[in-house]
C-alpha positions in Angstrom: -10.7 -16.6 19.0 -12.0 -13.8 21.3 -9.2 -11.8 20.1 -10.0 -12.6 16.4 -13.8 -11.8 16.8 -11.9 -7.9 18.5 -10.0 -6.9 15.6 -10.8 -8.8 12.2 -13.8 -6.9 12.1 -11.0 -4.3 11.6 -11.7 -3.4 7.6 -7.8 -3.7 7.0 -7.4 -7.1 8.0 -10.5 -8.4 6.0 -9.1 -6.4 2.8 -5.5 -8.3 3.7 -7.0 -11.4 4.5 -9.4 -12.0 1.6 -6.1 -10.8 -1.0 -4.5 -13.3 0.8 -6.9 -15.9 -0.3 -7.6 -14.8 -3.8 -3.4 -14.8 -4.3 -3.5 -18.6 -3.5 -6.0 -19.5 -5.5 -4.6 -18.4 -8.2 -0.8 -19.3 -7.4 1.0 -16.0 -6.7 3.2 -15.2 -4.1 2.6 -12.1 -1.6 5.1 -9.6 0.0 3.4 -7.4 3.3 5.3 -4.8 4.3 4.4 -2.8 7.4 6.2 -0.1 9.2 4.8 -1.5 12.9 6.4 -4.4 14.6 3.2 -4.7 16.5 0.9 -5.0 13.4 3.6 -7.8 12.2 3.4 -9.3 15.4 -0.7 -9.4 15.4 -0.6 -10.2 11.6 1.9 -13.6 12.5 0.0 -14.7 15.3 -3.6 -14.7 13.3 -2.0 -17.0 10.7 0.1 -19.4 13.1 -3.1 -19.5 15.1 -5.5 -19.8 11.9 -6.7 -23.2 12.4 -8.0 -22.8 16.1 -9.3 -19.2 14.9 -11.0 -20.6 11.9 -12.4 -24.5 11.5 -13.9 -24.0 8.5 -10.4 -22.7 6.5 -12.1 -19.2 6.4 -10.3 -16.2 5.0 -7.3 -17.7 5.8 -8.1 -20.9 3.0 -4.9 -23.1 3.6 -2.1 -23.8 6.4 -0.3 -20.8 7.4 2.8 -22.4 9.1 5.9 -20.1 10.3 9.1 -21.1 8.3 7.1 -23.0 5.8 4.1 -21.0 4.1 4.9 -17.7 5.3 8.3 -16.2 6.9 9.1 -12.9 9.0 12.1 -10.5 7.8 12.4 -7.4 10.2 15.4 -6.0 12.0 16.0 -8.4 14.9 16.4 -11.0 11.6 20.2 -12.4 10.7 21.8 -11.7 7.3 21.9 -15.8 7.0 18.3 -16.2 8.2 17.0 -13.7 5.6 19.6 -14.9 2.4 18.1 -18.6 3.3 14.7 -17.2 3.4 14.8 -15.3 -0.1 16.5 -18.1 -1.7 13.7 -20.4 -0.8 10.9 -18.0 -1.6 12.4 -17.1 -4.7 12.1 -21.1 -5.8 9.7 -21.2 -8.2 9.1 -24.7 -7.6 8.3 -23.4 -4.1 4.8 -23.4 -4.0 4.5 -23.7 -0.3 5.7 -20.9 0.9 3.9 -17.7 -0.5 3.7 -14.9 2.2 6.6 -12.5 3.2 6.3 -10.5 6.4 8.6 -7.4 6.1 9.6 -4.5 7.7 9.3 -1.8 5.5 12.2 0.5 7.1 14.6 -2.9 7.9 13.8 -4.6 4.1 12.8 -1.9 1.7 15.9 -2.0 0.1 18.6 -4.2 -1.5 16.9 -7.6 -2.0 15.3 -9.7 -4.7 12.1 -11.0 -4.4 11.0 -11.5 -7.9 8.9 -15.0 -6.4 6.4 -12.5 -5.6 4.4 -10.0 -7.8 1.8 -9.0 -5.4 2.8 -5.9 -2.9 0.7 -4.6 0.6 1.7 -2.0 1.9 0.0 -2.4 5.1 0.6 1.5 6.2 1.8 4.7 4.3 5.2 6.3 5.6 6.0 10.0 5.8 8.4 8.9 3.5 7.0 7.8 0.1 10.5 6.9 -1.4 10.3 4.1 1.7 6.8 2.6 -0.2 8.6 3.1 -3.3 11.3 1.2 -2.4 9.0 -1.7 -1.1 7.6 -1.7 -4.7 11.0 -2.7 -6.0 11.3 -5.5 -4.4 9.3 -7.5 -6.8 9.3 -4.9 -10.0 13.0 -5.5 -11.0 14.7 -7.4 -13.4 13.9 -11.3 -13.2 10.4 -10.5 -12.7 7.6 -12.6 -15.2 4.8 -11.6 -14.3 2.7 -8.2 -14.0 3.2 -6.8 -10.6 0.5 -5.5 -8.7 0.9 -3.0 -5.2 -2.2 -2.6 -2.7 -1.8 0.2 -0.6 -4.2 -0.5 2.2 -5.8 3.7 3.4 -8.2 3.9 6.0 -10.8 7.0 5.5 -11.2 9.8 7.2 -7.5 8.7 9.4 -4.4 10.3 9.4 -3.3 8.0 7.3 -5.5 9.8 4.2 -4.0 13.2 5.2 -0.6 11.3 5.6 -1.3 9.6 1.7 -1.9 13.2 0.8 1.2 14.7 1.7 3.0 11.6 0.1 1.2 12.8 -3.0 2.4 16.2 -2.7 6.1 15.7 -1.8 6.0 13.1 -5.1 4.5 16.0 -7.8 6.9 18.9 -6.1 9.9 15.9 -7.0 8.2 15.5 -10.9 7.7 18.9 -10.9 11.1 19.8 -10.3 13.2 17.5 -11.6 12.0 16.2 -14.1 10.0 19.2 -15.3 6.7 17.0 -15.6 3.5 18.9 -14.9 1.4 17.5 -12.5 -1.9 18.0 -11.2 -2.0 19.6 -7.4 -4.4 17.3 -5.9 -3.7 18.1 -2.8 -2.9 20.9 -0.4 -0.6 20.8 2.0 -2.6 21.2 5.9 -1.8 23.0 9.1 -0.3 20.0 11.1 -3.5 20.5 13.9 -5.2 19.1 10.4 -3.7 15.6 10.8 -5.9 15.0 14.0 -9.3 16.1 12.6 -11.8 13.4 11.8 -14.3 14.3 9.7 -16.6 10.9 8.7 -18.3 11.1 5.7 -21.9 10.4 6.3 -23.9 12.0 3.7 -22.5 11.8 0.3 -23.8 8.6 -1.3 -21.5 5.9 -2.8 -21.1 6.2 -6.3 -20.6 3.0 -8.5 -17.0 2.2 -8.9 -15.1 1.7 -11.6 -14.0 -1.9 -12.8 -10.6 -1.8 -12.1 -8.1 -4.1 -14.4 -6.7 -6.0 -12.2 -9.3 -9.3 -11.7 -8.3 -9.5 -8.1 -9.5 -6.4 -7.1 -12.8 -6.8 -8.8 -13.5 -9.8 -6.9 -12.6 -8.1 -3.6 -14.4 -5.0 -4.5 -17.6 -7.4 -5.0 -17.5 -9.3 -1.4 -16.6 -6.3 0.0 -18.6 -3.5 -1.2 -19.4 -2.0 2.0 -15.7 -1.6 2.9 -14.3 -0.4 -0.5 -15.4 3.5 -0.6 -13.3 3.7 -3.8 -10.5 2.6 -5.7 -7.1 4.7 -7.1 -4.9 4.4 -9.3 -1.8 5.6 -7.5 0.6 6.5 -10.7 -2.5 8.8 -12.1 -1.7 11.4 -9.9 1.9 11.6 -11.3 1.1 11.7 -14.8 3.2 13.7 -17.0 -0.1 16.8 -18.6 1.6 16.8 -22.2 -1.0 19.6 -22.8 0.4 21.8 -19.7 4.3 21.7 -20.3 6.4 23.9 -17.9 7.4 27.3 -19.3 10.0 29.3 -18.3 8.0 31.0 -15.7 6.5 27.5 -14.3 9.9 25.9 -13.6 10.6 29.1 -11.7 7.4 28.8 -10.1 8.0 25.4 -9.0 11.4 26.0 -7.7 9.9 28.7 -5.7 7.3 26.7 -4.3 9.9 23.4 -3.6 11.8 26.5 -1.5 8.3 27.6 0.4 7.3 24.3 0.7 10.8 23.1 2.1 10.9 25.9 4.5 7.3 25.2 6.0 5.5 28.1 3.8 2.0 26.9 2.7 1.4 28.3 -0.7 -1.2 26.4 -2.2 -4.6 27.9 -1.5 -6.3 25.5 -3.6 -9.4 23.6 -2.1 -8.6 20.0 -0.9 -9.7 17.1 -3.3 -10.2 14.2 -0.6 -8.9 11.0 -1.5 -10.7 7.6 -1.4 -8.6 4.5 -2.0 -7.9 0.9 -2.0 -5.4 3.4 -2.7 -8.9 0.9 -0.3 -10.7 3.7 1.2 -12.7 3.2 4.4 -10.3 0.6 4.3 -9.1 2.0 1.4 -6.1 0.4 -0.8 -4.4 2.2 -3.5 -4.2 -0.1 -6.5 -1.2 0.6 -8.7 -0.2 -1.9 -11.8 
């Protein structure tokens, strides 16, 4: 319990916690995917543990039992262990088990999970196709039900700066390929930049929007000191009808794909800082 009171305080946790909660309520399943063994490992032994932690059912709200209301996939896992697991969380007369824990890098690709149409991505990845590819795991064919992906951002971390790039390396690909014109909401930073922490102590809180997902809502309303703001992550890849590439913009994107590629930092616009339940102090990015 001493360990719980140490790092639940933690905003993450509470944000992951309480969507845990608000998912069984109202019967949907829940993939987690984190890139850090360690926070799978601290993640597992809060739920196994929730009980002693928790007399009252808490945050936690249910059992959380290993091998029956949640289950563990990373790399150390065996190809029958994880068919046997899918198979069973797939069931929808499975209502038991309704938590997957997953490494993102060992189960980002290849698998079904249509049982679930709730994502966390526990921590952003220098490589956003690796989030992307988490995202697929329940938006694919078989799926019923509207999916929605938390992308859990702490403020003022390298994480935000590390989102940020994520954004930038994703506009260069729409601006490139598929000759959409997107909005440069972020620059790209010296890496010394990724260290700075900068806490934002004097601009007041603005009222947030009401987000369309009903979920969020009711976590932005127990938790309006931790949610600093909420994103939509797919509106910074919008295709701007009104600002089509020309001739000379598709040049000047391929130019600045070949700057950018070759560590040139072109982009002297100013930084537009990011706030998210993309949460932000906890921050999570909500995309629908």
């Amino acid at each position: 319990k001493a360990k719980f009171e140490t790092v639940y305080p933690y905003s993450k946790f509470i944000m992951m916690f309480s969507i845990l909660q608000e998912c069984e309520n109202i019967g949907d399943k829940v993939l987690l995917f984190s890139q850090s063994l360690f926070t799978l490992d601290l993640i597992q032994d809060f739920l196994e543990n929730a009980e002693d932690i928790d007399d009252e059912g808490g945050p936690y709200g249910k059992s959380w039992d290993h091998g029956l209301d949640f289950y563990r996939i990373d790399g150390s896992t065996s190809l029958k262990a994880r068919e046997d697991c899918c198979e069973r969380f797939n069931d929808v007369n499975n209502h038991k088990m309704r938590l997957l824990l997953l490494s993102t890098k060992a189960f980002n690709l290849g698998i079904n999970l249509v049982g679930a149409n709730r994502v966390i991505i526990f921590d952003v990845t220098w490589n956003p196709s690796l989030n992307v590819q988490s995202i697929f795991r329940v938006f694919r064919f078989g799926q019923n039900k509207p999916c929605y992906i938390y992308r859990l951002i702490s403020e003022g971390t390298m994480e935000q700066k590390i989102y940020e790039r994520q954004i930038s390396k994703l506009s260069t690909a729409f601006r490139v390929v598929d000759e959409h014109q997107i909005d440069r909401h972020f620059n790209l930073k010296c890496q010394e930049e990724l260290y700075e922490f900068e806490p934002n102590t004097t601009k007041p809180k603005s009222t947030l929007n009401l987000p369309k997902d009903r979920l969020m809502a009711e976590l932005i309303l127990k938790h309006k000191d931790l949610v600093m703001d909420i994103l939509e992550h797919d509106s910074l890849l919008q295709n701007n009808e009104a600002e089509e590439l020309d001739e000379n913009d598709r040049n000047a994107a391929w130019e600045d794909y070949e700057k950018e590629r070759d560590g040139i930092q072109t982009n002297n616009l100013n930084s537009t800082l990011i706030h998210n339940l993309n949460l932000v102090s906890s921050s999570f990015n909500a995309t629908t």
